[in-house]
N, C-alpha and C positions, 0 to 999 in steps of 0.2 A: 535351511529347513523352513516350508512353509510356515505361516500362522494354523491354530488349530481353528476350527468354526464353533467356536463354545454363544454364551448367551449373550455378550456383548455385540460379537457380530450379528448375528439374530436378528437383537435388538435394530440394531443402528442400520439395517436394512430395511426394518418395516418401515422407520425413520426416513428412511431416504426415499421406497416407496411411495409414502402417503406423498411428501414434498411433489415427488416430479407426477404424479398423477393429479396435484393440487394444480400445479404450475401448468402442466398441459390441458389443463379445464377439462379435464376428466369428468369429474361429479354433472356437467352441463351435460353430458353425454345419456344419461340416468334421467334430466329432468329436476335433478338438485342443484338449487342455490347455497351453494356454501360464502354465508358473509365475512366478510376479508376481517373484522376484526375478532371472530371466533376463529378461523385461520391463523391467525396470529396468537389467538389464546394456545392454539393445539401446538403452535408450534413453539412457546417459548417453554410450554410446558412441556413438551419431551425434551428438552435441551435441558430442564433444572434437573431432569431425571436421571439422566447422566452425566452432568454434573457432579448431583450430590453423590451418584453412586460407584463414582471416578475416582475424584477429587476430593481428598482429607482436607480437614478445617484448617491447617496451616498451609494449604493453598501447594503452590508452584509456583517455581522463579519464573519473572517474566521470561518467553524467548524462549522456556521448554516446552517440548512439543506433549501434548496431552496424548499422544500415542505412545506415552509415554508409559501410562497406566494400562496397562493390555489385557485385564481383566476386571471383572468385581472385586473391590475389596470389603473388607468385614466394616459394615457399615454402624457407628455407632446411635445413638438411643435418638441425641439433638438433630442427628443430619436425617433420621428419619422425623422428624419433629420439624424441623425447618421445609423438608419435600413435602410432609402435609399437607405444611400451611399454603406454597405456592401452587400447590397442587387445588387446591381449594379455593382460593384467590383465582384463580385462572379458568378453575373449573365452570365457577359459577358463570361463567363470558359466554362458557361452550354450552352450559346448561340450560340454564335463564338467560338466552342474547336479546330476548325483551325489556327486561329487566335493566338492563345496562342501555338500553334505546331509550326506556323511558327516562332513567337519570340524567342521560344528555337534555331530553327536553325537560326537566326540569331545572337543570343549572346545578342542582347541588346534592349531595348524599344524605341519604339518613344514616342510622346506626347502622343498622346491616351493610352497608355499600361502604363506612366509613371503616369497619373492621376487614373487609372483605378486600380493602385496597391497600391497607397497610400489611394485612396477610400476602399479598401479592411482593409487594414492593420490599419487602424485608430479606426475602428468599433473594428476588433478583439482582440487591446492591450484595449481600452476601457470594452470589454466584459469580457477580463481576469479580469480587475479592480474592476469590480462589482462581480466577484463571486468568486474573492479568496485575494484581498485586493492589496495594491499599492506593495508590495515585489517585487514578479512576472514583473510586467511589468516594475519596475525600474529595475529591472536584465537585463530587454531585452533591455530594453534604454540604458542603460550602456556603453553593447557591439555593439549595432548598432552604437550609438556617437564613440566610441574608433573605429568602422570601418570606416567611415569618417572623422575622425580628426587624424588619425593615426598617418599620418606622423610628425603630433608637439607632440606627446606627449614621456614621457621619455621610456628606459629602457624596462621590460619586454613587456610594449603596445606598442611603435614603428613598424610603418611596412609602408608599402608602404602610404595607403589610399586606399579609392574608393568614387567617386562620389555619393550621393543618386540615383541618375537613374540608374547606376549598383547595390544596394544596395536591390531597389525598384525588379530589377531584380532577382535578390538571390529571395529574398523573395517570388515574383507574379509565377513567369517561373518557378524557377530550382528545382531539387528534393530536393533538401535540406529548402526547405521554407514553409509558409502556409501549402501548399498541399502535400507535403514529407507525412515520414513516420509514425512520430507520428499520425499525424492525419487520419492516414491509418488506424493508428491500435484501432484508439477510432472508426472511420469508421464501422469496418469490426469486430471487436473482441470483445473491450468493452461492447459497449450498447446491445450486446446481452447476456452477462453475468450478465450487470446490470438488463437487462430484466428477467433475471433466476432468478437472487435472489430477487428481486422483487416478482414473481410469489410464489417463494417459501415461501417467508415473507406472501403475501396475502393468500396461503395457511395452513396456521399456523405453518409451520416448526418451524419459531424460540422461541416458546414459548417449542414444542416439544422438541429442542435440550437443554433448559432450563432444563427443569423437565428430561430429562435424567441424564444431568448433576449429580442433587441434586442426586435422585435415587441412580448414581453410588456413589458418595462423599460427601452424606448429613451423612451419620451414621457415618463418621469416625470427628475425631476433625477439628475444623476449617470447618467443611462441603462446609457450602455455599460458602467461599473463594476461596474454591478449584474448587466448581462447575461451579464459576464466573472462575475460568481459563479454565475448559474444556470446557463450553457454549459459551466463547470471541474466543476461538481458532477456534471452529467448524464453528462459526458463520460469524466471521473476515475473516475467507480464503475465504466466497463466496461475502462477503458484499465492501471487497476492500478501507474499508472509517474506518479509527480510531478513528475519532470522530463521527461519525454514528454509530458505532460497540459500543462504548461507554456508546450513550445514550439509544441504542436498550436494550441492556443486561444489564446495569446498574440503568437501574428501577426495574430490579427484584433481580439483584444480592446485592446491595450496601446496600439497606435497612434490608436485611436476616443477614449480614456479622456485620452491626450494633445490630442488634437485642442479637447475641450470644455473643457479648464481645467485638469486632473489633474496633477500634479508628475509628472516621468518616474519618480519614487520611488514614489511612491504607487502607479503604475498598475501598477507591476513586479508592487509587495508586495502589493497585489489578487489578481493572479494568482499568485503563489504561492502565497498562503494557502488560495485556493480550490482550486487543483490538488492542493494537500494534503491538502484535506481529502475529495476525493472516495473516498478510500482508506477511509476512516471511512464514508461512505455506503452506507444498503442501494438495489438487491437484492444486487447483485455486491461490493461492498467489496474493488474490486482482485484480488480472489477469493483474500483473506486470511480473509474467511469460512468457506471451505472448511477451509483446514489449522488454522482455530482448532475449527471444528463435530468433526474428526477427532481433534484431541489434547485436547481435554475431552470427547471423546467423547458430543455432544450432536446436535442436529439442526441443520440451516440455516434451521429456520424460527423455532424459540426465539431463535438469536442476531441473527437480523434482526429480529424484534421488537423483544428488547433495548436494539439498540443503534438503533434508529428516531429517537426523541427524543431522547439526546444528539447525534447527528448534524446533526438540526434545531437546533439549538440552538446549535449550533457555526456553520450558516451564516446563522441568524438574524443572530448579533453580526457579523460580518461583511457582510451587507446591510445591515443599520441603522448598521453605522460609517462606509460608502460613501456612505449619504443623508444621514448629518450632516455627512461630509466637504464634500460640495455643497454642503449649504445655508451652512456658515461662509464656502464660499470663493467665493458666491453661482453656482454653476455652472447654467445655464440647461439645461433639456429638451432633447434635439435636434427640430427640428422635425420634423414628421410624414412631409412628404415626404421625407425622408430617410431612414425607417425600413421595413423591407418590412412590408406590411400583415401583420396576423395572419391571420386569414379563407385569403387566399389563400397564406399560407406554409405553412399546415397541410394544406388541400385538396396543396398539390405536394409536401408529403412525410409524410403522414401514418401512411405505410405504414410506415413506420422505427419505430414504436411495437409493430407487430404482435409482429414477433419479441420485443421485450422484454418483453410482452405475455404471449409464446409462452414464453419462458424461464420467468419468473416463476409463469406456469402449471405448467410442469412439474416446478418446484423445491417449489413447495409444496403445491399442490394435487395431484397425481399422487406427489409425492414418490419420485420417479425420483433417482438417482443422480447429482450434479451433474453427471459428465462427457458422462453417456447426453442432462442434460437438455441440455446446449450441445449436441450433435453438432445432436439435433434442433431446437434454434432457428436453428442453420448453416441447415439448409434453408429456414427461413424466411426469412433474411438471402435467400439465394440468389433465392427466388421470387419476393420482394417487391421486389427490385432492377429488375426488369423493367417496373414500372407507373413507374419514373423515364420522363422527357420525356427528359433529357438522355442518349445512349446509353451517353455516357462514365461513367455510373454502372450500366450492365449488368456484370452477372457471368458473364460471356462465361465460357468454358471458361481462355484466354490472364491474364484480369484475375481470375480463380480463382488461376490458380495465383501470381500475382505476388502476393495477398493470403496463400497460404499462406505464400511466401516472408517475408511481413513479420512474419505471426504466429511462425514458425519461429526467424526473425533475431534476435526481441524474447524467444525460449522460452530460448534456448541458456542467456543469462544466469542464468536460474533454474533452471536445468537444473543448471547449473557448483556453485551457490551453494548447490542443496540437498544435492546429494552433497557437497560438501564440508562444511556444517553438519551433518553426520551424523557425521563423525569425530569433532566439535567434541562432539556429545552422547553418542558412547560414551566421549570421554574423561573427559567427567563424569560419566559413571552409572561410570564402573570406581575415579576418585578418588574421588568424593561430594563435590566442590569445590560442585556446584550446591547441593543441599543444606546443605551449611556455611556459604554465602556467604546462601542464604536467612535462618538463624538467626541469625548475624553481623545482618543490618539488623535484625532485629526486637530482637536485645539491643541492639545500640545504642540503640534507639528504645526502651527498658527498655519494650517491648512497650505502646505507647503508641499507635492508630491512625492518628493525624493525624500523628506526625513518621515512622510508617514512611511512610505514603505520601508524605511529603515527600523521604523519601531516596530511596524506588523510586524517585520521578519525578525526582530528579535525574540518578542515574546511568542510568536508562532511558533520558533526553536525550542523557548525555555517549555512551552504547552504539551509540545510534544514528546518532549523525555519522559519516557516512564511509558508512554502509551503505544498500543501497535498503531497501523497505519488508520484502520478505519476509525476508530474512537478520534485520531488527534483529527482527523480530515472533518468528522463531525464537530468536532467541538471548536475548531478554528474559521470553518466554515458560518458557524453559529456565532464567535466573537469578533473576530478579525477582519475576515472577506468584505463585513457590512461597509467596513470604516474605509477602505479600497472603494468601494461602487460608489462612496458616498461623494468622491473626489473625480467621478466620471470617468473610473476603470472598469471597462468590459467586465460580465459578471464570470466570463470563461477567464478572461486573464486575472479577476481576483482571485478568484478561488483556488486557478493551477499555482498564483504565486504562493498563496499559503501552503497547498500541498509541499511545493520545494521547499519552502523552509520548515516546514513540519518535518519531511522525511529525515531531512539532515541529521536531525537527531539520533537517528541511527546510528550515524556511525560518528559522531561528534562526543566528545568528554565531556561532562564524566558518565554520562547515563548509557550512550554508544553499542545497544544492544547487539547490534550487527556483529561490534567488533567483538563483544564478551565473546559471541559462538565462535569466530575466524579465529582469534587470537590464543583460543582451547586450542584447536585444531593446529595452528602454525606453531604452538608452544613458544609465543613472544609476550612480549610485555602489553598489558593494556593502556595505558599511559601512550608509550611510545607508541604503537600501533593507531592509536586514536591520531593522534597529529599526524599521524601519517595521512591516517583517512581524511582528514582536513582539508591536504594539501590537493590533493587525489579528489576531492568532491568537494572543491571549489566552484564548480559549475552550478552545483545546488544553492550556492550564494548569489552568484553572478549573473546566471542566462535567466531568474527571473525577472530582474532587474532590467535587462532587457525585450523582454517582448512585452513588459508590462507599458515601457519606451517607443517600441517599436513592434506595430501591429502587425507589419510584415512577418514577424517570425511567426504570427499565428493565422499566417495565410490569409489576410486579410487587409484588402488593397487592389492597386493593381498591378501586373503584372509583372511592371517594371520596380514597383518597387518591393515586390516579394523577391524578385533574383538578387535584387540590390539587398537586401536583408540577410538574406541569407548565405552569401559569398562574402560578404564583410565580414557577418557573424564566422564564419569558417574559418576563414584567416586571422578572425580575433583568436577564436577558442585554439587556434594551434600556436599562436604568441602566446598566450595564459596560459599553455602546458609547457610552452618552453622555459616561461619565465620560473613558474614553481617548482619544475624541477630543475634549472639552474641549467641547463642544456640545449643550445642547440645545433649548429653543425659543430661545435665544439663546447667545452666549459665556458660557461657565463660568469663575470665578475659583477659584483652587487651595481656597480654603474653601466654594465649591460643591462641586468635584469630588471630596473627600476623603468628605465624606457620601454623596453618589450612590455611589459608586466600592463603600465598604463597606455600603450598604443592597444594592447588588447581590447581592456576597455574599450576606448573610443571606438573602437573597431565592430564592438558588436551594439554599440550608441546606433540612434534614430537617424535618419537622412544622408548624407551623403557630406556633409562638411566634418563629422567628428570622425566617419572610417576614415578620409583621406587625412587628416593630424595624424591619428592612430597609424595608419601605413608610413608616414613620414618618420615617427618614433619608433616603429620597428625598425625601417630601412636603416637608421643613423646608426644603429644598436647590430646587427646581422651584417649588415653591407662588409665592413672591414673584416668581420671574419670569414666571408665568404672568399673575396681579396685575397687576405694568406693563405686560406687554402687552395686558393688557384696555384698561386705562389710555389706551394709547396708543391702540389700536383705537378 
């Protein structure tokens, strides 16, 4: 039974409206200048709105979907008291955008601009609270406290201090605060992509890229497992959300992957690891492409390149850990008639391609403005809905709007997350905690490559538990990545390495958000399921390691030595899936698996002297089982 059209959808229409009419420079049409940081007022302020009129003050578990709440609820006395004040704090941006011009040229607030900022700011760490849990906003209290308390405290936090009213200031005025860039970029990029894939979901794409999936990977062993990695990747790069991607695909994949042989453990950690990884995925990468293309100030098409091949590579190991898994635990094909033909799965949805097609088009080839290029593949979504058989995937006028409403539902969160990670980054630009904390890892590592990126990626893992993708991407981007460029790593390879070790988090113990959703669903253990995912997104640890080594995986070089890069790396990543899962043409004994395991390594190492060791430690390891089974043949 459809959704009904009551006053939330309404709402989160007009919402979606203003956005992509903002985005498409609409108002220039009219002769209005609308200024980008009253834009930003308008828009974090419809987002508190719903919020507070969602979302109860004991919040939601990380990883629930806020569509969760499908209506109004009875909103009490404080949550209207706390909307006031953000409402008023915000307002005055939209009201008085003079007012807030002149502050800037002043440098500092009076009483008015000093109540009016904490009115602002109180609402918005509250709003973080409620939709992604207490982590997040104790991160930002943290560093706000250690920006006023500076001067008593020891060692690496020591600094001058600053007042709260210059604090209040960072935050209200300057570009580094609320109205900065992050929340530019949930403004202007985001919710129109979440709007896309929303559209695209109401359209039936994602059952589509489902049954393509199987199709392609259901007749070979392990079918559905594998199908669950292509249907989590395809689906992951447009959906942005690891625990949304999770429980999207993993109602149809987890249950299939149990049915054929699959431990409920295993089928969880499948789909988490692949729902995680879609985030790393081009074209869209969660559309953490965007705010990473903006704060290194590159293009979207450099960084999709880039990171093309570690991607691949990351789901390589993952497909081939799924077909060793089958082959040791002998798991048979599913039979053919059970799987929907390909031929004919394609002719009934083939149209679902266009738009992404159309996107892709417009991202790089036309090199249009990400948010201009989504409005315009919307329409595509929209047109190509109609050549469905089934109606119930038309984008009627009524199934439009309930798709805005989902894309709106799933924006607020990032909405909440980027204004308030804007406090988080003027606190550091006014301490220089980020900075200090960058130089800190690299003395530690007495500036040594290999154990800085050891420590990044430690604490880039511990950063990111608890948080969804964009928050940890900001916030590691803002401590970590520094301490990488500062050792003369590409600012594309620092930043993609800290995303790899951020995501991991996902599906890594004990925080492993991914796995909480999969492991509901496959009714296994979380504990166990997590190690699973471990072993299963080991490539999350490893192929950054690698192109951070070797530039060739990030397309970068020549020619000779991008092929060389990336055939080594291949034959690494399929020795790292044999090794972890103790399988390759047959069972592996712990002194097979220690040589595969580090010829991997070496294999997807820099230049050409470490793959050829690496191939020599496979060959010693592989060679004689290959032997008896000639033998036996």
């Amino acid at each position: 039974m459809s959704r009904r059209i009551g006053p939330l959808t309404w709402l989160a229409t007009a919402i979606a409206i203003y956005h992509l009419v903002v985005v498409a420079q609409g108002p220039t049409w009219f002769g209005i200048f609308l200024p980008t940081q009253l834009h930003k007022a308008v828009s974090i302020s419809c987002a508190m709105i719903l919020i507070f009129l969602l979302l109860p003050a004991r919040g939601r578990k990380h990883g629930e979907d806020t569509q969760a709440e499908s209506r109004f609820r009875r909103v009490p006395w404080y949550d209207w008291l706390l909307l006031a004040s953000g409402l008023i704090g915000a307002g005055f941006v939209i009201v008085d955008h003079e007012a807030i011009l002149d502050y800037g040229e002043y440098g500092f607030l009076d009483g008015k601009g000093i109540v009016l900022g904490a009115m602002l700011a109180v609402p918005v760490l509250e709003a973080v609270r409620r939709t992604t849990g207490w982590v997040l906003p104790a991160i930002i209290l943290f560093f706000v406290l250690v920006t006023i308390f500076q001067q008593y405290l020891p060692g690496l936090l020591y600094g001058r201090g600053y007042p709260l009213d210059r604090m209040l200031y960072s935050a209200y005025v300057s570009e580094a605060g609320i109205f900065g860039l992050p929340l530019g970029i949930a403004a202007n990029i985001v919710i129109v992509f979440l709007i896309f894939g929303a559209l695209m979901e109401g359209a039936g794409a994602s059952r589509w890229f489902m049954d393509i999936a199987l199709a392609l990977t259901g007749w070979s062993r392990g079918g559905p497992a594998k199908a669950a990695v292509v249907a989590s990747a395809m689906f992951g790069s447009i959906s942005g959300s690891p625990s949304g991607n999770s429980a999207t695909t993993g109602v149809f994949t987890i249950p299939l992957m149990k049915n054929i042989g699959y431990t409920p453990a295993f089928a969880a950690a499948v789909e988490a690891v692949a729902s995680t990884g879609g985030i790393i995925l081009p074209p869209v990468m969660g559309a953490i492409v965007f705010i990473m293309a903006e704060w290194i100030e590159t293009t979207y098409t450099e960084i999709v390149i880039a990171a093309a091949a570690p991607a691949a590579l990351y789901f390589l190991i993952v497909f081939v850990s799924v077909h060793l898994q089958a082959r040791a635990q002998g798991i048979a094909a599913l039979p053919r008639t059970d799987l929907p033909p390909l031929w004919r799965t394609l002719r009934r949805g083939w149209y679902y391609l266009i738009p992404i097609g159309a996107l892709i088009y417009f991202l790089v080839v036309k090199s249009l403005p990400p948010g201009m290029a989504a409005i315009y593949s919307c329409a595509f979504v929209i047109a190509v809905s109609f050549f469905a058989r089934d109606r119930g995937h038309w984008l009627t006028p009524a199934r439009i709007m309930r798709s805005f409403e989902d894309g709106v539902t799933r924006w607020i969160t990032i909405a909440a997350i980027t204004s308030a990670v804007g406090i988080m980054i003027g606190a550091l630009e006014l301490s220089g905690v980020g900075i200090k904390f960058s130089r800190f890892i690299v003395d530690l590592a007495g500036g040594d490559l290999i154990l800085t990126l050891l420590f990044v990626g430690i604490v880039s893992l511990i950063v990111g538990m608890g948080l969804d993708a964009t928050p940890a991407y900001i916030t590691l981007a803002t401590l970590m990545a520094p301490a990488l460029v500062r050792l003369g790593v590409p600012d594309i390879a620092a930043h993609l390495y800290v995303i790899y070790w951020g995501l991991a988090s996902f599906f890594t113990p004990p925080t492993c958000i991914a796995v909480f959703v999969t492991s509901g669903i496959a009714g296994s253990r979380v504990w166990l399921t997590g190690w699973e995912a471990v072993r299963l997104g080991i490539a999350a640890f490893l192929i950054p390691f690698a192109f951070v080594l070797n530039h060739g995986l990030l397309m970068r070089g020549s020619v000779e030595s991008i092929l060389l890069a990336i055939v080594t790396a291949v034959i690494g990543a399929t020795a790292l899936s044999a090794a972890t899962r103790g399988f390759a043409l047959s069972a592996l004994n712990p002194a097979q698996r220690v040589p595969i395991f580090a010829g991997g390594l070496l294999l997807i190492g820099p230049g050409l002297y470490y793959p050829l060791i690496g191939l020599a430690l496979c060959a010693s390891a592989i060679l004689p089982q290959a032997l008896r089974s000639a033998r036996r043949r």
